[in-house]
Each structure stands twice: as structure tokens, then as C-alpha cells.
NUSEGU-240814 format. One record per residue (C-alpha): x, y, z. Coordinates in pm, whole numbers, always signed. Example, Ala and Ser with C-alpha at 12.3 -4.5 7.8 and 13.67 -1.06 7.14 Angstrom:
! NUSEGU-240814
<site px="+1230" py="-450" pz="+780"/>
<site px="+1367" py="-106" pz="+714"/>
! end
This chain:
! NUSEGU-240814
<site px="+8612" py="+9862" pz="-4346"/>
<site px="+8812" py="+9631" pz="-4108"/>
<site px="+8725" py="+9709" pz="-3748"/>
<site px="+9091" py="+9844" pz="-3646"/>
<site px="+9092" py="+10042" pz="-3983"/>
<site px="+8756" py="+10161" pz="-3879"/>
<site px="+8883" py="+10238" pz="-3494"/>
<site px="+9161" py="+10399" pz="-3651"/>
<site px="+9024" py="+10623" pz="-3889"/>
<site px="+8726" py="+10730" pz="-3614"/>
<site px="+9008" py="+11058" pz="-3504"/>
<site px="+8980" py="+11205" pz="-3805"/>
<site px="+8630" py="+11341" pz="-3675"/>
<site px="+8733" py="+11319" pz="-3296"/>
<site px="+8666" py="+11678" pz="-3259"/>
<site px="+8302" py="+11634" pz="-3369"/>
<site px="+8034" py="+11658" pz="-3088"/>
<site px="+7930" py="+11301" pz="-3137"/>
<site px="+8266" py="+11156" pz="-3078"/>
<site px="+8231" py="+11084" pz="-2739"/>
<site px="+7914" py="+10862" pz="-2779"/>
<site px="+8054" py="+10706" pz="-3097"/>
<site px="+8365" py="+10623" pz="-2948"/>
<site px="+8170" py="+10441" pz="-2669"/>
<site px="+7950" py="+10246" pz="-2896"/>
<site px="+8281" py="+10113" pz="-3077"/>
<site px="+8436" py="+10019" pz="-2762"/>
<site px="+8123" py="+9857" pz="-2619"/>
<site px="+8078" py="+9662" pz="-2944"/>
<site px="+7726" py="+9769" pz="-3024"/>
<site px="+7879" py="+9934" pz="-3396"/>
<site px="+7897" py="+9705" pz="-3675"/>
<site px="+8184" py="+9784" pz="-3924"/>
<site px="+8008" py="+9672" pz="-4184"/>
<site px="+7644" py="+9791" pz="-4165"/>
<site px="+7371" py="+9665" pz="-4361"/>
<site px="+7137" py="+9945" pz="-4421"/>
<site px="+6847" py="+9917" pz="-4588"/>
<site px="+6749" py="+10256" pz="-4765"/>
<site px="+6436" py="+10336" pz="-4861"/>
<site px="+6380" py="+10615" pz="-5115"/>
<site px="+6354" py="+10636" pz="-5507"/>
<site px="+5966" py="+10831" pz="-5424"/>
<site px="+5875" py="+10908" pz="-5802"/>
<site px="+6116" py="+10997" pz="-6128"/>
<site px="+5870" py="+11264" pz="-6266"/>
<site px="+6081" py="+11515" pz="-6042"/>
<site px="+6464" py="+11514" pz="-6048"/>
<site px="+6449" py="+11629" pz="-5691"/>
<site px="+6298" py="+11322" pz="-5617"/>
<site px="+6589" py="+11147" pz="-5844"/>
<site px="+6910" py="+11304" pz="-5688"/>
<site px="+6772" py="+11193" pz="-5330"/>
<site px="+6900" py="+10868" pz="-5359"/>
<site px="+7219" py="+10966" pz="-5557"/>
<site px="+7269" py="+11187" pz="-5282"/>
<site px="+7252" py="+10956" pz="-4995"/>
<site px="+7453" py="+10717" pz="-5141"/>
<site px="+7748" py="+10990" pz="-5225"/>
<site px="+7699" py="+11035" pz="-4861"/>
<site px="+7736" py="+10641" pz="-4752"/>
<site px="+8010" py="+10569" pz="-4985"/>
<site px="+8215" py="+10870" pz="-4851"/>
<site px="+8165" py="+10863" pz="-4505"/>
<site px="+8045" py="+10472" pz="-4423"/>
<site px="+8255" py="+10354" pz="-4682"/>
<site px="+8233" py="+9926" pz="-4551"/>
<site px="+7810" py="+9971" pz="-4566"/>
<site px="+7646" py="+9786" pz="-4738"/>
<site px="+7337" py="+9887" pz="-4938"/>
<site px="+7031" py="+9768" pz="-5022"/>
<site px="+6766" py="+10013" pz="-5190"/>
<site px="+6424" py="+9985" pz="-5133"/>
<site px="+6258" py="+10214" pz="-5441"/>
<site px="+5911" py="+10289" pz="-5521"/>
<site px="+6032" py="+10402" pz="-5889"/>
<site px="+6325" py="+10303" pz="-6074"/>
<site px="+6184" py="+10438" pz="-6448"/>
<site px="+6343" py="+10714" pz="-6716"/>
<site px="+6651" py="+10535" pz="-6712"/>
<site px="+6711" py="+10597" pz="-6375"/>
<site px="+6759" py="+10205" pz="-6290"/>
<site px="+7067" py="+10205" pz="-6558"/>
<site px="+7211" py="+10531" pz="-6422"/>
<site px="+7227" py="+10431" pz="-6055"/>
<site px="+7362" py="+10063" pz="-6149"/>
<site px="+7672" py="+10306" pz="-6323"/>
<site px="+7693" py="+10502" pz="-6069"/>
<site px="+7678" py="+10278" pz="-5768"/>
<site px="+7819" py="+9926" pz="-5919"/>
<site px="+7792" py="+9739" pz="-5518"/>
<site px="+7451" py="+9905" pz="-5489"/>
<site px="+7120" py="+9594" pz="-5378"/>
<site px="+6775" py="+9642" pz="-5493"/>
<site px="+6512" py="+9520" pz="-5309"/>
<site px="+6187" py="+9565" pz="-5460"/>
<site px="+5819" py="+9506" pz="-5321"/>
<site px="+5558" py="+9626" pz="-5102"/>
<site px="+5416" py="+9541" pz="-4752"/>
<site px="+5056" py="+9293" pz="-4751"/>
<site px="+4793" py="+9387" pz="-4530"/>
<site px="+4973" py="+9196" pz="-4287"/>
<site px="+5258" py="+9425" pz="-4331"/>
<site px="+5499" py="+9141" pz="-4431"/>
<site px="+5747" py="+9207" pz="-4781"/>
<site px="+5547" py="+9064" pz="-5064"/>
<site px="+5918" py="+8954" pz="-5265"/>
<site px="+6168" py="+8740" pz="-5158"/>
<site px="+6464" py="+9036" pz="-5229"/>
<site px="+6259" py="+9242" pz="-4979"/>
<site px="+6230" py="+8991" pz="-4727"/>
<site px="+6553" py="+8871" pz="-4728"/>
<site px="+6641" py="+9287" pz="-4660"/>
<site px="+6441" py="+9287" pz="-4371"/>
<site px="+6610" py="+8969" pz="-4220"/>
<site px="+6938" py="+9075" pz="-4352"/>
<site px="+6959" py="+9461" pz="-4293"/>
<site px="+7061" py="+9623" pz="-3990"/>
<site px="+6902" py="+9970" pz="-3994"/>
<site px="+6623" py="+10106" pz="-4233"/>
<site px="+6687" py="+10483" pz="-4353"/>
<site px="+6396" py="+10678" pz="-4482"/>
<site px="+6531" py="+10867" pz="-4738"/>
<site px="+6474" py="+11274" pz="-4809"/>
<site px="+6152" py="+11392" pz="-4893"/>
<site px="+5901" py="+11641" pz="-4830"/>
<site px="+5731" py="+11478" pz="-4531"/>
<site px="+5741" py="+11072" pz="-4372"/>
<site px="+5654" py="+10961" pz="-4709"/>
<site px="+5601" py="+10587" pz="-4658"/>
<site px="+5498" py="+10582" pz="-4257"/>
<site px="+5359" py="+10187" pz="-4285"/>
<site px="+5656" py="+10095" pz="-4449"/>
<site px="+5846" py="+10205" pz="-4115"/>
<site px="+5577" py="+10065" pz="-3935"/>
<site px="+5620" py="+9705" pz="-4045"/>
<site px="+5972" py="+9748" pz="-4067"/>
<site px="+5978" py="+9806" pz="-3701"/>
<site px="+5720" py="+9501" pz="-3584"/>
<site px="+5886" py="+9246" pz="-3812"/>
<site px="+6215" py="+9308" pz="-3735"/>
<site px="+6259" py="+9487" pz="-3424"/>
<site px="+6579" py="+9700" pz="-3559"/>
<site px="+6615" py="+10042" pz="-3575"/>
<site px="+6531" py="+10286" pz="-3827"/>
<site px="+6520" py="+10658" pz="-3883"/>
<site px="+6458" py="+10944" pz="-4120"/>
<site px="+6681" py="+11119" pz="-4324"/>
<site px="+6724" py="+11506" pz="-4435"/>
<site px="+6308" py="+11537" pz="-4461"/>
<site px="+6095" py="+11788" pz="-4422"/>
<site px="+5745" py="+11780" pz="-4188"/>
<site px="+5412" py="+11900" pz="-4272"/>
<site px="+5143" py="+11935" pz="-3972"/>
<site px="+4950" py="+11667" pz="-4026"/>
<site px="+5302" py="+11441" pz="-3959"/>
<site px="+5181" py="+11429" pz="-3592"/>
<site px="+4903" py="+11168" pz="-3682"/>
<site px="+5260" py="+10971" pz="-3704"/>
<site px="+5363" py="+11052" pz="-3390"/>
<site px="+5341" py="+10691" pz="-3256"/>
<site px="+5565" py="+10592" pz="-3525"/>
<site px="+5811" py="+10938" pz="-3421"/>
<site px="+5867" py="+10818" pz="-3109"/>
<site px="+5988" py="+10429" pz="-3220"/>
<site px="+6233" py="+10621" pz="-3446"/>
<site px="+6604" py="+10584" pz="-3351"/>
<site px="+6672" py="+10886" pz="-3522"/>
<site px="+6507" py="+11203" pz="-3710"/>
<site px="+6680" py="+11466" pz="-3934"/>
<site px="+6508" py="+11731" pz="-4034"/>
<site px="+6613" py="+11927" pz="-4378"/>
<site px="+6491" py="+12241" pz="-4263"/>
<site px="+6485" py="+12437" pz="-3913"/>
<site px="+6154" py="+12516" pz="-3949"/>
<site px="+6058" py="+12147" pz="-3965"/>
<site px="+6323" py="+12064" pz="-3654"/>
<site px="+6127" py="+12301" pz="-3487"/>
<site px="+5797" py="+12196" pz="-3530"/>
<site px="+5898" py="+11808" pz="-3444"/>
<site px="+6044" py="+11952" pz="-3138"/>
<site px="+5704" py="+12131" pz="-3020"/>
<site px="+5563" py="+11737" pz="-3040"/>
<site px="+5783" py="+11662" pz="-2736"/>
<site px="+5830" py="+11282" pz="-2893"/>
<site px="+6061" py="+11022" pz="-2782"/>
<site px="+6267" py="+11038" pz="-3041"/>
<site px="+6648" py="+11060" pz="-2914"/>
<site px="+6791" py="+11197" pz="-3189"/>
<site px="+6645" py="+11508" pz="-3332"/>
<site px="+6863" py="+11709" pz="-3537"/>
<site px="+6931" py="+11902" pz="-3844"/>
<site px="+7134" py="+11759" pz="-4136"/>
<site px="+7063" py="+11896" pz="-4512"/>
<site px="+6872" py="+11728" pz="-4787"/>
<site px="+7064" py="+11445" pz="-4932"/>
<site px="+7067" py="+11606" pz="-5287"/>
<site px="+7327" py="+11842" pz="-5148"/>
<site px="+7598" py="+11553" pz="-5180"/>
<site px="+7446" py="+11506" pz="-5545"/>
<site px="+7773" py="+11383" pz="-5820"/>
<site px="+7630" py="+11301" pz="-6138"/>
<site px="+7765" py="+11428" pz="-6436"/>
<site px="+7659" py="+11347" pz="-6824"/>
<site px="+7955" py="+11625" pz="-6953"/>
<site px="+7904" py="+11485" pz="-7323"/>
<site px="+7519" py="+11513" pz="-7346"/>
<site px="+7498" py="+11851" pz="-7198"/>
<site px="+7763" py="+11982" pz="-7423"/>
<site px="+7601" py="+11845" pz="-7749"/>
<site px="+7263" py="+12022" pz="-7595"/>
<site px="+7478" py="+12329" pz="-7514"/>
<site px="+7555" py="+12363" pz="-7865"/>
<site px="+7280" py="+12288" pz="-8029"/>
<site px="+7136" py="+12582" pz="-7805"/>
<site px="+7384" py="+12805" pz="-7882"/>
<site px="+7473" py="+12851" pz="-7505"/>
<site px="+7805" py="+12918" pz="-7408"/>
<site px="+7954" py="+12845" pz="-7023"/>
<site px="+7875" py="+13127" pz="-6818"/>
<site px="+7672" py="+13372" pz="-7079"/>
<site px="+7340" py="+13231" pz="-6979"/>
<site px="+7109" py="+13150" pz="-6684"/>
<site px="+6847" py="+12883" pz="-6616"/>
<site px="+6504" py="+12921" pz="-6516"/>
<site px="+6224" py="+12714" pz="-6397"/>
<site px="+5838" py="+12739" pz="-6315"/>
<site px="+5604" py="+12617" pz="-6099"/>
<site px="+5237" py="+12557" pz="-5988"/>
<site px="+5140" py="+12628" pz="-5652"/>
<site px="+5041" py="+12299" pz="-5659"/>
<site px="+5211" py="+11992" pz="-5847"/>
<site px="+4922" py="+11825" pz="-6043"/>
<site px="+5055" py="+11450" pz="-6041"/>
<site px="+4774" py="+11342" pz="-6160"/>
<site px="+4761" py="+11495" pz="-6489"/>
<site px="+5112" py="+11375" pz="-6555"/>
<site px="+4973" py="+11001" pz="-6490"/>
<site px="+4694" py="+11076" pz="-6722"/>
<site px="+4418" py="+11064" pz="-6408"/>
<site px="+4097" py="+11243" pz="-6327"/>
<site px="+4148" py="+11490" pz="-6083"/>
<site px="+3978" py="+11447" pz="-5755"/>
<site px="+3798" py="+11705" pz="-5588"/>
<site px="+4058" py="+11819" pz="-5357"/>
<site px="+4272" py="+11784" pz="-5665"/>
<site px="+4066" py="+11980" pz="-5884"/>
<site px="+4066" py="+12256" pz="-5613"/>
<site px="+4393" py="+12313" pz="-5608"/>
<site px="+4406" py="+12354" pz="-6001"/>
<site px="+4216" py="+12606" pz="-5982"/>
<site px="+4434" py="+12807" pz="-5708"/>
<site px="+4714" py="+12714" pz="-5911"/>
<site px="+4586" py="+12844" pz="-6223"/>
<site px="+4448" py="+13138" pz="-6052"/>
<site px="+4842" py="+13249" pz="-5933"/>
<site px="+4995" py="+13129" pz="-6216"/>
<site px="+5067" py="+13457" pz="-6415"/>
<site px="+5046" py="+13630" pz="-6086"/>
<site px="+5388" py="+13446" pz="-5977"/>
<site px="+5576" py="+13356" pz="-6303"/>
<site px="+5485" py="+13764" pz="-6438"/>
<site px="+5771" py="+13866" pz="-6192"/>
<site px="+6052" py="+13577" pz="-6306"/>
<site px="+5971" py="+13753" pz="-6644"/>
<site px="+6075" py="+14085" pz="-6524"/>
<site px="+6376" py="+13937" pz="-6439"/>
<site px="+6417" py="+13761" pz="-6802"/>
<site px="+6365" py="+14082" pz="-6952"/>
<site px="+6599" py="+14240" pz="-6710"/>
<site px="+6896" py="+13973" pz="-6780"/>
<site px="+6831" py="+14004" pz="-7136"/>
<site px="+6853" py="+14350" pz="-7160"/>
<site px="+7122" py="+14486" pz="-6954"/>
<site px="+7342" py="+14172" pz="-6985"/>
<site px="+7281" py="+14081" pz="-7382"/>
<site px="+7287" py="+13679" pz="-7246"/>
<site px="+7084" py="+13386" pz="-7255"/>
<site px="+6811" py="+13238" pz="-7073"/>
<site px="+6744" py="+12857" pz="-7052"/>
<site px="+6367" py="+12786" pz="-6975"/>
<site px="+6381" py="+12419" pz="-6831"/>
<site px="+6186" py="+12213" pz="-6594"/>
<site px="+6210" py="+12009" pz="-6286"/>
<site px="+5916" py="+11839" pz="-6303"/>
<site px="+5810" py="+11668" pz="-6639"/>
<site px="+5494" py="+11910" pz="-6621"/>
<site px="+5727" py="+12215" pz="-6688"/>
<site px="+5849" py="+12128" pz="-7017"/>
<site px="+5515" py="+12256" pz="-7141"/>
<site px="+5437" py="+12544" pz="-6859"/>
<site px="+5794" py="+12695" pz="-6905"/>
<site px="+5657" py="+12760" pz="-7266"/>
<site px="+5313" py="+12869" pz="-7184"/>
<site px="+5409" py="+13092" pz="-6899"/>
<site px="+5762" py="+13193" pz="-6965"/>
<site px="+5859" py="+13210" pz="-7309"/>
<site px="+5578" py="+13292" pz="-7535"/>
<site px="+5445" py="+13632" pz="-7316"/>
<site px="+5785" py="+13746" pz="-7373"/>
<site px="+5863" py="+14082" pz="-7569"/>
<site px="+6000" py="+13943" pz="-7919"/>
<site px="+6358" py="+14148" pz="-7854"/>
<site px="+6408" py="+13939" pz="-7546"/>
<site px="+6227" py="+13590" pz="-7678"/>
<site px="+6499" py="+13539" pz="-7930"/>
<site px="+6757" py="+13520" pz="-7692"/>
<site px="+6537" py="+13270" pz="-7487"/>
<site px="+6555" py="+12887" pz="-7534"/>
<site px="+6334" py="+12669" pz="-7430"/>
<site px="+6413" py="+12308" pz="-7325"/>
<site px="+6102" py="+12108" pz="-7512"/>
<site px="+6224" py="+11776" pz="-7330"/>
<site px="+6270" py="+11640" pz="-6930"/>
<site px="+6570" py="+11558" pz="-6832"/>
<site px="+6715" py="+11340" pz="-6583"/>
<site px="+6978" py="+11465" pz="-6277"/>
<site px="+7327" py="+11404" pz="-6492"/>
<site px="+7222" py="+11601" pz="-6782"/>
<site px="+7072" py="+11860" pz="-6579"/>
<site px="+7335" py="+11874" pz="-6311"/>
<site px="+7601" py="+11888" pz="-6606"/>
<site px="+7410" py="+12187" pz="-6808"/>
<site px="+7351" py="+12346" pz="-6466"/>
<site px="+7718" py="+12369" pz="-6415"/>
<site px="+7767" py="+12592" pz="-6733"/>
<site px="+7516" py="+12827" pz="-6658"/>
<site px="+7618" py="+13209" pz="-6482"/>
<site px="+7337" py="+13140" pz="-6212"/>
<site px="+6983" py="+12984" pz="-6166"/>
<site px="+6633" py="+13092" pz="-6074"/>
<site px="+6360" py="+12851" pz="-5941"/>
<site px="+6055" py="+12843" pz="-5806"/>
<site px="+6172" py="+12436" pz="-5773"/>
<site px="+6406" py="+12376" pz="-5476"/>
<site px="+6606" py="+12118" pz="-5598"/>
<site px="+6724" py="+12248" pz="-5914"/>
<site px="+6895" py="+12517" pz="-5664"/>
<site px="+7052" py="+12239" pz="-5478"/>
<site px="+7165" py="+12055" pz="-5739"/>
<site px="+7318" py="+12375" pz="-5915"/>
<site px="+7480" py="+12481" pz="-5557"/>
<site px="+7640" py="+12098" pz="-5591"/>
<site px="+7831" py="+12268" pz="-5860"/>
<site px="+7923" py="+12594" pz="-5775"/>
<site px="+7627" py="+12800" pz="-5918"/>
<site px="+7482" py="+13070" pz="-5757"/>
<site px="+7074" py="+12966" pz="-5747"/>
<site px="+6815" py="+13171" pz="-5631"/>
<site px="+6503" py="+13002" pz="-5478"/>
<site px="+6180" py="+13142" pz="-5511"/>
<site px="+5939" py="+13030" pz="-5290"/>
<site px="+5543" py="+12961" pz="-5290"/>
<site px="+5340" py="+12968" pz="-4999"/>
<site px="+5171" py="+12656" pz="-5081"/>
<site px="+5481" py="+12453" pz="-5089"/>
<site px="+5687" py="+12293" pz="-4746"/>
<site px="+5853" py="+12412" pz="-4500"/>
<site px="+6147" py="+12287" pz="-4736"/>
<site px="+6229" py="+12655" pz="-4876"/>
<site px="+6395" py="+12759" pz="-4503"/>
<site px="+6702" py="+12574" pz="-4586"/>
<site px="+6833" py="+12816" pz="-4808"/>
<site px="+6851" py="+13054" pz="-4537"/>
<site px="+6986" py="+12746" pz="-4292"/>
<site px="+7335" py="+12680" pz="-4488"/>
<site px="+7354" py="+13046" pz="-4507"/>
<site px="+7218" py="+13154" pz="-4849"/>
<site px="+6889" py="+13420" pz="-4725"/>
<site px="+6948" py="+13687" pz="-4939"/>
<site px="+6893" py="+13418" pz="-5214"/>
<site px="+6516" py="+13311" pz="-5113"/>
<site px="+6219" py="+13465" pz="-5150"/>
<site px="+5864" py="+13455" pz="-5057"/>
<site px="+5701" py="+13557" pz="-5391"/>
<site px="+5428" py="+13667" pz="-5176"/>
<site px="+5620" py="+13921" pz="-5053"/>
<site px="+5823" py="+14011" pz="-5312"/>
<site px="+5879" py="+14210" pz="-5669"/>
<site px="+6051" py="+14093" pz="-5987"/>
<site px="+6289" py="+14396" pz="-5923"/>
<site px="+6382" py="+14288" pz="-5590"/>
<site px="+6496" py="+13943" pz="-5772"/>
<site px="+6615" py="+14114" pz="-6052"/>
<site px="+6845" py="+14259" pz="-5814"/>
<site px="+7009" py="+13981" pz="-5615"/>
<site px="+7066" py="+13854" pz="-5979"/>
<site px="+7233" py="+14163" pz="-6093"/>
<site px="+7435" py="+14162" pz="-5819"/>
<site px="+7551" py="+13797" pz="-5838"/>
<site px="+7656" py="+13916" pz="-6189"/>
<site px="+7840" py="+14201" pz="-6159"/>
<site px="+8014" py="+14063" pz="-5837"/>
<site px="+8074" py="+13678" pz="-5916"/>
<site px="+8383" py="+13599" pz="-5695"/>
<site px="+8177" py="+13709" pz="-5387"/>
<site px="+7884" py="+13519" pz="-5485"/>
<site px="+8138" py="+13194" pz="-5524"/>
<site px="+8329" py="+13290" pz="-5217"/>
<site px="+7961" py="+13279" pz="-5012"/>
<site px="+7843" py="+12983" pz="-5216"/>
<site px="+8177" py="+12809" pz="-5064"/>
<site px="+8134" py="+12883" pz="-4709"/>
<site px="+7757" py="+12747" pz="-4732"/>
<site px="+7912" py="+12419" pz="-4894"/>
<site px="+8172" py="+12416" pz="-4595"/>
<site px="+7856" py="+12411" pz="-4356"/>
<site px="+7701" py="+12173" pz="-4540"/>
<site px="+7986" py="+11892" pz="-4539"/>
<site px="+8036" py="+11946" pz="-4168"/>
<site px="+7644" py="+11885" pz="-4112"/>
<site px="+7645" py="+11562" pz="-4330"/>
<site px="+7965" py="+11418" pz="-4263"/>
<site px="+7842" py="+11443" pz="-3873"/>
<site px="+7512" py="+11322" pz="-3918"/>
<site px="+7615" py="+11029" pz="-4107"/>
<site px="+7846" py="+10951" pz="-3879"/>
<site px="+7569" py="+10961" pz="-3584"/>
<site px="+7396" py="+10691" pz="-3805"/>
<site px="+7648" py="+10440" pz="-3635"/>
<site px="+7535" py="+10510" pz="-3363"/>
<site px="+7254" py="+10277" pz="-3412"/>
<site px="+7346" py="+10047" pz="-3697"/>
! end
């Protein structure tokens, strides 16, 4: 964007609360109108959570830092997803590579980012995934960098050092704002701005319809579903031996397993049965193509199984965000399968396990709390309710899904606006 374009264009979000500091840094010079931001994200393509981060973020820069330019930093790029986001985002760098023991970029592409890049941005994720990446960002280049629409866990304070170099910190949830606040770091900007996957816009229309019909669903007669372990076992999906701690948590995760997934059940039965629609079991995580099977299609009564289908395949975000978009409402014990169905208009409700983050308090944070649940604390008819009631009242299920997407637009446009602040 041309500088007096950019100058221009800045009172269309005058009324913001960071205007006043944003319209200094333009006037001082310290904004570039070009920035060169250097993302870092991609974590792991097992999960299409993990996917639709970086589609997200980049919705976000193209709409609202429209002259940035973009250089991705990924740890994962495989199940096609290297095609889809070359479609999707045609100006988009890539900058592959790690950091040496001396924490220097061990490719030339990620070297020349470092020298060439104005601002690092740790993408969304469930904690400060790659802190040594930051780390050496920070002591080879001296620039700023910050963390986008994450979640913390408590042992993010062992990064506290690295906290307070940070230009900037959005937290996903409140719950994780609130615990970075109670670390009293240095950190100037500490704020609350929703995961990136909220600006999600991928769409494979053609694929999901041929699955659609093959499935025998129809747009708005079924709803999805999707399991999950208390705890993700990654290392079964790379095909590695457990560690102890590992093996540990299989064994809590097996131990809840029907214990959770009995009640989503209930409400499969329930659907079934008072509505005469569809279910789609589908996963997430590659993991729950099998466990959707194992733990919510085959216990099934055989009147309700047959009107049950079960996705035997993973997907990746624009085939899932597309078949999401047909379906009356979702259920998920997966967060951002709820987020990427909200991106569409569907009602999603988010079960949530005690073992996972601190994550699961943003559905309440845009608004949505009578759609999340502890499953702790909670009964399959209690579910089975808020999904009866999205049913038989749908146009006041959209009308609150809309004022929760309202609040989320205002939150990212302003946040990514703040970015300036330091590019």
C-alpha cells in the first residue's frame, strides 16, 4: 500500500482504541507501509486445527495489512497442504530450515528472512510452540517479534525471559490472558485477539459435494461429530514407541474413553430419533478416522447406526470446511472443527476435556457459553439439549452465531492493526 493510501485509509478504524498510538507511529515514521513479516507457523498437518492456523492468519494479513509482505516459516508443509496454500495465497514466501546450535538459519531462504523481515509472528497454537526459534530470532536480528492468538500452559513461565523481549502477546483465550498477566512480564502489549482459524476461507465446494452424495447427506438434514482422547497420542500416528510419560497418558485416555464419548452417543441416538436425520462421524485429527468407528459408530443401537456415516478417510481444511458448511450443526470434543464450522455459519458445540488447554474458554469469550461444556460436569442430555434447541430454533442460533462473528472481526481487525505498531 502506498504510504498516503495507507495514511488515508488509517480513518476507517479511527474510532478504534489504538488509533491514537498508530496514528503517532505513522506520523513519526517508525511504520513501514510495506512490512516484511516473517510468520512462523505450519506446527504439524496431522490436525486441521493446526492447518487452518496459517490460512487463517494470512486471511487476516491480506485483509487488513493488505501491502505486507509474507514470508512463512513452516515446520510441515505435507497432505497437500504446500499445493493448497500456494492456490490460496499466490504472493505467499517460504522459508524453510531450522536454527544450529548456534541458533543461526541452517538455509539460505531462512537466512535471507531473518535479514530481510521486519517482524517475526508466532503463529496460533496451544502454547509458545517454538520458544528458541524466537530466541535466535531476537539475538540475530535484534527486531521485534510477538505471538499470535495462542494459548499458555503453566509451565510457559520457564519462557518468561523470552515473554518479556516480546513486542507483543495475544492470547486466544481469557483464561490464558489472565494467567500471563499474574507473571507481571515486560511485555507491553498483552491482549486478547481470537485464534487465527476464526478468519479461516477455504472452500473445496466440488469435493464435498461429490462426498455429500456419495453419503447420502443432504444440506442441513445432518450433523457432524467428532471424538477425542484425553490425550492426543502423536506418537502412534508417527509409528513411535511410546515413552513413559507417553504411555501414561494412554492409559488415562483409554481409561475415559467410553466414559466421555458414551454421552456424545446419547446425543446420536437422541438426533436420530426425534429428528429422523443424519449423523457424520469425522475426525480432526488423522487418529479419529479409526476412533470415530471404534467409539462412535459401532456401539450404536442398529435403528440409529444406519442412519450414521462414518468418514473412513482424513481430510484436509477445504473439504472439511466445505462439508461443514452443509451440515444443521456440529459437536466436538476438537476445538477447531467448531471454529472452522462457526467460519461458516454453523452452530458448533464444543465439548471440552479436562486434560486439554486453557483453549476451550474462548467459546464462552466471543460469546457462545451455553455452547461449551466441561464433560466432567456434564450429561449427554444436557448436550442433547442445547442441540435440540439449536434445531427447533435455528434463526436464533444464526442470529447469536452472528453477533459472536461481529465480536470476532472487531477483535482481529484491531489486533492486526496493533501489529503496526511495531513492524
Amino acid at each position: 500500500m502506498e504510504r498516503r493510501n495507507f495514511i488515508k485509509n488509517i480513518a476507517a478504524f479511527a474510532a478504534l482504541p489504538v488509533a491514537a498510538p498508530l496514528l503517532a507511529a505513522v506520523n513519526n515514521g517508525y511504520i513501514k507501509p510495506a512490512a516484511k513479516i516473517l510468520l512462523r507457523s505450519s506446527w504439524q498437518t496431522v490436525n486441521i486445527g493446526d492447518i487452518g492456523h496459517t490460512f487463517g492468519i494470512m486471511e487476516l494479513f491480506n485483509t487488513y495489512l493488505p501491502g505486507a509482505e509474507v514470508t512463512l516459516w513452516p515446520n510441515n508443509l505435507e497432505n497437500g497442504v504446500d499445493v493448497l496454500l500456494k492456490k490460496s495465497f499466490n504472493k505467499l514466501k517460504i522459508a524453510e530450515g531450522k536454527i544450529d546450535a548456534e541458533g543461526k538459519p541452517t538455509t539460505p531462504e531462512l537466512q535471507q528472512a531473518f535479514e530481510n523481515c521486519d517482524i517475526m509472528v508466532h503463529g496460533s497454537g496451544p502454547w509458545i510452540v517454538v520458544p528458541a526459534d524466537l530466541a535466535a530470532w531476537h539475538k540475530q536480528t535484534g527486531k521485534p517479534f510477538g505471538m499470535y492468538g495462542i494459548s499458555l500452559v503453566d509451565a510457559d513461565v520457564a519462557a518468561l525471559s523470552l515473554i518479556n523481549k516480546a513486542s507483543f502477546i495475544y492470547c486466544r483465550d481469557t483464561a490464558s490472558l489472565d494467567y500471563l498477566k499474574s507473571l507481571h512480564s515486560e511485555c507491553p502489549v498483552t491482549e486478547f485477539a481470537p485464534d487465527a482459524t476464526f478468519a479461516i476461507n477455504l472452500r473445496n465446494d466440488q469435493l464435498a459435494s461429490n462426498y455429500l452424495q456419495s453419503a447420502g447427506l443432504n444440506k442441513g438434514e445432518f450433523i457432524c461429530v467428532i471424538p477425542r482422547l484425553r490425550y492426543t497420542p502423536y506418537w502412534k500416528m508417527k509409528g513411535l514407541k511410546p515413552t513413559e510419560e507417553e504411555a501414561k497418558k494412554y492409559m488415562i485416555s483409554q481409561y475415559y474413553k467410553d466414559v466421555d464419548h458414551a454421552k456424545l452417543r446419547e446425543v446420536m441416538i437422541r438426533w436420530v430419533r426425534e429428528t429422523g436425520l443424519k449423523v457424520l462421524a469425522c475426525p480432526e485429527v488423522i487418529y479419529q478416522v479409526e476412533l470415530s468407528k471404534e467409539i462412535l459408530v459401532d456401539p450404536l443401537p442398529e435403528d440409529v447406526k444406519k442412519h450414521v456415516i462414518w468418514r473412513d478417510k482424513y481430510w484436509i481444511p477445504d473439504e472439511a470446511q466445505s462439508v461443514y458448511a452443509q451440515a444443521r450443526a456440529l459437536i466436538s470434543f476438537e476445538m477447531h472443527s467448531p471454529i472452522i464450522a462457526f467460519s461458516s455459519g454453523v452452530p458448533a458445540i464444543h465439548l471440552r476435556q479436562p486434560t486439554d488447554t486453557r483453549k476451550g474458554q474462548m467459546w464462552a469469550d466471543i460469546g457462545l457459553p451455553e455452547w461449551l461444556f466441561e464433560i466432567d460436569f456434564t450429561s449427554g442430555n444436557q448436550i442433547g439439549d442445547a442441540l435440540m434447541e439449536i434445531h427447533r430454533d435455528y434463526f436464533s442460533a444464526k442470529k447469536k452465531l452472528a453477533k459472536a462473528k461481529d465480536f470476532v472481526t472487531y477483535r482481529q481487525k484491531k489486533s492486526i492493526h496493533r501489529l503496526m505498531d511495531v513492524s
